[in-house]
C-alpha positions as CSV (number, residue, x, y, z in Angstrom):
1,X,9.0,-10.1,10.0
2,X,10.2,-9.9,6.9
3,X,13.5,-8.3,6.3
4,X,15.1,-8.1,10.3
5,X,18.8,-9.3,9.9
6,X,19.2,-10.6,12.9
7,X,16.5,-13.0,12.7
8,X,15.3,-16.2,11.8
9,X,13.1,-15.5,9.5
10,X,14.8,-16.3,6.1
11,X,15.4,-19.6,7.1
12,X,11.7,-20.2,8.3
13,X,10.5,-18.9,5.1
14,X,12.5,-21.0,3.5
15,X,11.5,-24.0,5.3
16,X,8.1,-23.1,5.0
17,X,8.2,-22.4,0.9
18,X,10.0,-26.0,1.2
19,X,7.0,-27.4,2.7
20,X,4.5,-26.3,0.2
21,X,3.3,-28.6,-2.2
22,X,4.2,-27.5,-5.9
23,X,1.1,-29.4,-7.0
24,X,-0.7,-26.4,-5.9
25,X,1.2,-23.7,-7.4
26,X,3.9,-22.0,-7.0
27,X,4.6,-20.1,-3.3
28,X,3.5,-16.6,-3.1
29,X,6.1,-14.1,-2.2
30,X,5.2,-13.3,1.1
31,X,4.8,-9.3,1.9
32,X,3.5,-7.6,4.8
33,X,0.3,-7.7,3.3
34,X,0.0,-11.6,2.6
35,X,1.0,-12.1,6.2
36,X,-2.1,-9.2,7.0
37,X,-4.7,-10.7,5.0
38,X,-3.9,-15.0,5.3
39,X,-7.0,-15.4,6.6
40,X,-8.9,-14.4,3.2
41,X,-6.4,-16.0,0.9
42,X,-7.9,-18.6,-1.5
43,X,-6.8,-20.7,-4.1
44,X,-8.4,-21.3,-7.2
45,X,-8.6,-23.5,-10.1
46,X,-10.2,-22.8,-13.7
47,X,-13.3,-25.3,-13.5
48,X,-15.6,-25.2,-16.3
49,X,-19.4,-26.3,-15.8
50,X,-20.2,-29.5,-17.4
51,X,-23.8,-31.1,-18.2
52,X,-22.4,-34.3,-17.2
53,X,-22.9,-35.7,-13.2
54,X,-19.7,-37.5,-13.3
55,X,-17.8,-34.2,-14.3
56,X,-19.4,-32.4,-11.8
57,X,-18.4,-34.8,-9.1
58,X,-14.8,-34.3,-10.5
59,X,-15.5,-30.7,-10.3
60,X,-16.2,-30.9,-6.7
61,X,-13.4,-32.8,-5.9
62,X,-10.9,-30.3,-7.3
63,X,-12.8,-27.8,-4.8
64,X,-12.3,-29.8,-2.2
65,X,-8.3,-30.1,-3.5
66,X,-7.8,-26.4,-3.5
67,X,-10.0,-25.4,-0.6
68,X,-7.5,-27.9,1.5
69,X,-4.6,-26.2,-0.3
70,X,-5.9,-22.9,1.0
71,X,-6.5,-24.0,4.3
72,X,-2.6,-25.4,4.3
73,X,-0.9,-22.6,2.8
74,X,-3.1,-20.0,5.6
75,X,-2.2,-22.3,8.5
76,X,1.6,-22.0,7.3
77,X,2.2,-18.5,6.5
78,X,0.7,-17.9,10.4
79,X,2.5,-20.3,12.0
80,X,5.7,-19.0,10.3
81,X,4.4,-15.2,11.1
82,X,3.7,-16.2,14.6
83,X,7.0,-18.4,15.1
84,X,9.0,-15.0,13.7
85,X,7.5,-12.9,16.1
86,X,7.9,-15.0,19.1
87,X,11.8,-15.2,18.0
88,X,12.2,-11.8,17.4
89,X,10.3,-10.9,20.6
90,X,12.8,-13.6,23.1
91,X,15.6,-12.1,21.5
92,X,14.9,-8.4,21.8
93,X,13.6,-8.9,25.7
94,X,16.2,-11.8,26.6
95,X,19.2,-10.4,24.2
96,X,19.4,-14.1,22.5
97,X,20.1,-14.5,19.1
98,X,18.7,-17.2,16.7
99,X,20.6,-18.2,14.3
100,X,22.3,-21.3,12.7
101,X,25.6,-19.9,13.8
102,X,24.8,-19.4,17.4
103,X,23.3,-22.9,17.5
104,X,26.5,-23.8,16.2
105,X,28.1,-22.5,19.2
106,X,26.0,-23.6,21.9
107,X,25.9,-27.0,20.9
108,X,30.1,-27.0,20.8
109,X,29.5,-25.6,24.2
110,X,26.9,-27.8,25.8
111,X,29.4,-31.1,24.5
């Protein structure tokens, strides 16, 4: 899933560090393990406790920020994991290959 040549996963890692929202960090780099563990990743923000309501509204806004921003960065390192796998799984059992290059090809073909 991570370093197969003949796949498409550089480019849908790509795409999906693309998609990420820099407001919420920087992208992980994505190892076996991140892909493994997604489901207990969480992102977090220094928030000190205040005495005053309003900043603790604020407070529980900027939770709500990052637990949305952990929610978005689980759902796409999945999909990506789970959109690799299919690809790599057609092309071992239908001998296809994924690739810009190949899409190149076919569409030359299909014209």
């Amino acid at each position: 899933m991570l370093e197969c040549p003949n796949n498409a996963q550089e480019t849908i890692w790509k795409l999906t560090k693309d998609l990420w929202p820099t407001k919420f960090g920087a992208w992980p780099k994505i190892k076996l393990g991140t892909i493994l563990g997604y489901g207990n990743l969480n992102l977090r923000k220094n928030i000190q406790n205040r005495q005053n309501s309003d900043e603790e509204d604020k407070n529980i806004n900027i939770r709500d920020k990052t637990n949305g921003a952990s929610r978005l960065m689980r759902i796409l390192i999945s999909e990506s994991a789970y959109l690799i796998w299919v690809i790599r799984c057609d092309s071992t059992i239908n001998e296809r290959t994924h690739n810009q290059q190949h899409n190149k090809e076919m569409d030359k073909q299909n014209k």
